[in-house]
N, C-alpha and C positions, 0 to 999 in steps of 0.2 A: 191622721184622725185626731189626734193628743195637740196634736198645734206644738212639737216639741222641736222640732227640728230644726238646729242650728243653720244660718246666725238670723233669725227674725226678731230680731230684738226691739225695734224702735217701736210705738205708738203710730202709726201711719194718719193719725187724725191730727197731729201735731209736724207742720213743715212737710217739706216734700226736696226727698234727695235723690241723686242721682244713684247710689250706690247700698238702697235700704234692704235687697233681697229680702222682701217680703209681696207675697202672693195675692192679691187679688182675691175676694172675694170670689169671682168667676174662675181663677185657675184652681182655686180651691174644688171647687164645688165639683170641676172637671175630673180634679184626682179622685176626689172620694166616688164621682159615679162609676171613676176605671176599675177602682177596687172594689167595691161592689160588688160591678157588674163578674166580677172574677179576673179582672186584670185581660192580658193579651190569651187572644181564641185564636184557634187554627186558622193562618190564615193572615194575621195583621203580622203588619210590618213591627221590627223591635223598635222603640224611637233609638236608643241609645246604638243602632246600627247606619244611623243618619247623620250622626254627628261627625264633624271634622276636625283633623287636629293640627295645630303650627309644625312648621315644620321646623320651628326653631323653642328654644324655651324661653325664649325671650320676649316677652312683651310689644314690643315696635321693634321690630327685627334686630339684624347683628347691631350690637353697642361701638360707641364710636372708641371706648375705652375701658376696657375689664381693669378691677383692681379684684386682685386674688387676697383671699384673705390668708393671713398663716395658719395652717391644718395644725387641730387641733385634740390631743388624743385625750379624751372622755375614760374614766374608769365606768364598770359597771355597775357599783355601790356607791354608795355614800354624798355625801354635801359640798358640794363644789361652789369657793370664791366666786366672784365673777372676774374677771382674766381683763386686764388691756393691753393692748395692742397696739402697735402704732404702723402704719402699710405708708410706702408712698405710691405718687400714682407716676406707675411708670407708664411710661409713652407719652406721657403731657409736656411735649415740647414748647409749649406757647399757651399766654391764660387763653380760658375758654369760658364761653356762657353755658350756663347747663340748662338742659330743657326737661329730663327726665331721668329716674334712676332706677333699679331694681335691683333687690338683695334678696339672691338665692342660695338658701340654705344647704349646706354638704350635704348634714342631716338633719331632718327635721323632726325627728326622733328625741336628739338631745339638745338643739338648739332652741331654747323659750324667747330668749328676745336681742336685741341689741339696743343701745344707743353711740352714738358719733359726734366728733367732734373734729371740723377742718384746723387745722393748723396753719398758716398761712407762712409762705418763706418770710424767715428773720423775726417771727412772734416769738416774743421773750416770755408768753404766756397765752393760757387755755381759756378758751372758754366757759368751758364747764358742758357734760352732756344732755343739759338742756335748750339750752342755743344761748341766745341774747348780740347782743354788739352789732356790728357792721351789717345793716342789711341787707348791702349791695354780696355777701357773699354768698356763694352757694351754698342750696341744700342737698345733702345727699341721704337718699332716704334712710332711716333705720329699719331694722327689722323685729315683727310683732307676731302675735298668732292670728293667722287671718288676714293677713297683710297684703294688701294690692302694692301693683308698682306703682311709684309716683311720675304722676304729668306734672307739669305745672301748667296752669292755665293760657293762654292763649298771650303773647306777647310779654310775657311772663317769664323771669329767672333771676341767677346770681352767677356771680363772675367766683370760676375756678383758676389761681393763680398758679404758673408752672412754679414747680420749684414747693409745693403744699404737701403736705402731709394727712391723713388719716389718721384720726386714736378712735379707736373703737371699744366699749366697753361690752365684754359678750357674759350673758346668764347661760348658763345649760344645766340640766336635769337630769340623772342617770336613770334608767329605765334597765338595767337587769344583765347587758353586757356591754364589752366595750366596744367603743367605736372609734371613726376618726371624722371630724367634720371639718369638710373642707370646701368655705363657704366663696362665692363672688359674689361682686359688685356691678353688676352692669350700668354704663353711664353714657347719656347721649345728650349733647353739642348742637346749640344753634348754630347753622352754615359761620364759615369765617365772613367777618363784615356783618354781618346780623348783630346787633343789640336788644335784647327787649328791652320796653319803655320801663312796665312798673317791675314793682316787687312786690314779694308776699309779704305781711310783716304778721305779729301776732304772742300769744303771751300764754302761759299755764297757769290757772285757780290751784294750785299744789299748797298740801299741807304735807309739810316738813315736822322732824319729832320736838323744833323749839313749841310748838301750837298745838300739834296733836294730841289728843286726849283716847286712850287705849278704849276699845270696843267692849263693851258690858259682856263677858259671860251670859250664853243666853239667850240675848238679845233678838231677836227677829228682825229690828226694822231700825236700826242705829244710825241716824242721820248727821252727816258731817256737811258742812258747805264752805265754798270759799268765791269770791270775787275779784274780778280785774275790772279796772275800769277804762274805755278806750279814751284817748287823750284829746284824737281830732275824729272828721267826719272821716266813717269808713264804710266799706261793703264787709260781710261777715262772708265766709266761705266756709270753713270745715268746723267740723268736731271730732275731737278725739278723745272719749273718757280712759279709764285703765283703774282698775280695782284688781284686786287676787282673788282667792275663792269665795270669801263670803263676800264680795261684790253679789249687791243685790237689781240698782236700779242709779240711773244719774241723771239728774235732768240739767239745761240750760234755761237759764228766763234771763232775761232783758229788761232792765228799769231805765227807762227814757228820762232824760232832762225836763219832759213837760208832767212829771209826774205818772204816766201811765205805762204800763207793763207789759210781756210779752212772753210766752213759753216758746222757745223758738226750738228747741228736740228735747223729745223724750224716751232714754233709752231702756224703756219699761222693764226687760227681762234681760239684764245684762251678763252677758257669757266670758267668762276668763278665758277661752279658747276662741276667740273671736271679735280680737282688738280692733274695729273696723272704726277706719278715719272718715266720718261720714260727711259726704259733699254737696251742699246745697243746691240744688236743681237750679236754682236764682240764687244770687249773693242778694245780704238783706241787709239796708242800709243802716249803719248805727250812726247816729251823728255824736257829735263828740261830748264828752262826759255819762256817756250810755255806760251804765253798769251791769256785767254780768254773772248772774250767782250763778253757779255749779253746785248743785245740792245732790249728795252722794247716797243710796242705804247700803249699809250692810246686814247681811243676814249671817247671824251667828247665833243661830237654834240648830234642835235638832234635823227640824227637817230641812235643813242645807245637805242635799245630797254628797257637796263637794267639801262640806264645813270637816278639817284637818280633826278640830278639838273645841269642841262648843263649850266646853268649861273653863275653856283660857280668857282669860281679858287679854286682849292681843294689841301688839305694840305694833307701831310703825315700823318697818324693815326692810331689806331686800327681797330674801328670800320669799316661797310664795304663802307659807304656810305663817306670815306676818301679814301685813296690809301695807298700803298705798293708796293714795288718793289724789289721783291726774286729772283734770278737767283741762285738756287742750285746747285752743284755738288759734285759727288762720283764717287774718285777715286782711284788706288792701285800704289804705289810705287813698282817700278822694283826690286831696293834693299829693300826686308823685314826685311833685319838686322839690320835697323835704325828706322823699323817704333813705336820704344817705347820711339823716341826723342819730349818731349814734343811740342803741337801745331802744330803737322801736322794732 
């Protein structure tokens, strides 16, 4: 009845995704006539006695390739690093293309997020666990709150070399006692002889502390933006914002080469417990030197239910009782005949 219930976050009048969990007008109208009416009468069927469940936890069934993460023992107090790691993937006898991933949590209690970084046999160096470099290489998804498993799109991946490595960078949050989180990776393989054609390619609007300017004490509606610009013609695919608590709202707009502009999502009501990498129903064409802003609020008042300390000017950080400012994107180049030119 409140319209509060996680994750309806986006603006539904602005783009149309595959993955928005948001209600309808009409399913709306349906719930509120059920509670009304006094919910279930002697008599009706329970819905939730209809539903069916996997008979695996996995996503597109068994993986072609589990990577176990090292179990990890959680105290029940205090402020924890965040940890890396480095796994290899064992059983990968031979490179492979990868089609899909999913990373499930030990615990989901202490575990807030990950990011990753492939190591490839004989890299004298990292990436970094925001991606960049070689296209052609695999993604393996990370892990977020709210987090679907990752597909990739249809004729669509990245080449996983035998002999690779995994660094994984893990956040966790103590919650009052201890535990042990002991988390996998599940991963699945276009048939052998299978190639897909393209690749995903794609960039972050991130504001780093050399730019960042600390959030006013206060503040209700503290707006940050940033932009990338696409270099050739592409299809736009995802979104992924990421804020900490006083995440208030993020939007995406689109300034075309011919002068004219575009809102293409709006994450109106945006929930730290509900990182969702949102998927265009249709990829929407950018052609090249299309610029896109990433314009962020945070709300640092009082009435942020989630706000840690409204009296702080709050600096950029890890932790979550600091901020961050992620405006993700994935997307495919028109011409796939260049997409193996490093740093796209």
């Amino acid at each position: 009845m409140t319209k509060r219930m996680p994750p309806g976050q986006i603006d539904p009048h602005v783009g149309s995704f595959t993955n928005d969990y948001v209600l309808s007008v009409e399913e709306q109208q349906t719930l509120i006539s059920w509670i009304e009416g006094g919910s279930m009468k002697d008599g009706d069927t329970d819905p939730l006695s209809e539903l069916t469940w996997p008979e695996t936890k996995w996503a597109f069934g068994e993986p072609d390739l589990i990577v176990k993460v090292p179990p990890q023992s959680i105290p029940a107090t205090g402020v924890l690093d965040y940890i890396t790691v480095e796994v290899p993937f064992e059983g990968l006898d031979r490179d492979r293309w990868v089609r899909a991933s999913q990373y499930i949590a030990g615990d989901r209690t202490v575990l807030h997020h990950t990011l990753n970084d492939i190591i490839p046999p004989g890299a004298s160096q990292q990436r970094g666990f925001l991606g960049g470099g070689d296209p052609d290489q695999a993604n393996i998804t990370a892990y977020i709150p709210g987090a679907e498993p990752a597909l990739e799109p249809e004729n669509t991946g990245g080449l996983l070399k035998a002999g690779s490595r995994l660094r994984l960078q893990l956040h966790y949050t103590t919650m009052g006692k201890e535990t042990v989180d002991a988390s996998e990776i599940g991963i699945w393989f276009y048939p052998d002889g299978v190639v897909p054609e393209e690749r995903m390619s794609g960039q972050c609007a991130c504001i780093f502390t050399p730019t960042w300017t600390n959030i006013t004490p206060y503040d209700p509606a503290f707006e940050m933006s940033q932009s990338v610009t696409i270099p050739r013609d592409a299809h736009m695919h995802s979104f992924l914002p990421h804020m900490h608590f006083r995440g208030k709202s993020m939007r995406f707009t689109a300034y075309y080469p011919d002068g004219s502009q575009e809102e293409l999502i709006n994450i109106a009501n945006y929930n730290y417990n509900w990182q969702i990498k949102y998927q265009m129903a249709e990829p929407k064409f950018m052609p090249a030197g299309t610029k896109v802003v990433a314009t962020g609020v945070f709300d640092n008042s009082t009435q942020n239910k989630n706000n840690p300390d409204p009296a702080r000017s709050v600096p950029w950080g890890q932790q979550s009782w600091d901020e961050m400012f992620f405006g993700a994107m994935s997307w495919k180049y028109v011409d796939q005949s260049r997409s193996t030119s490093g740093g796209d």
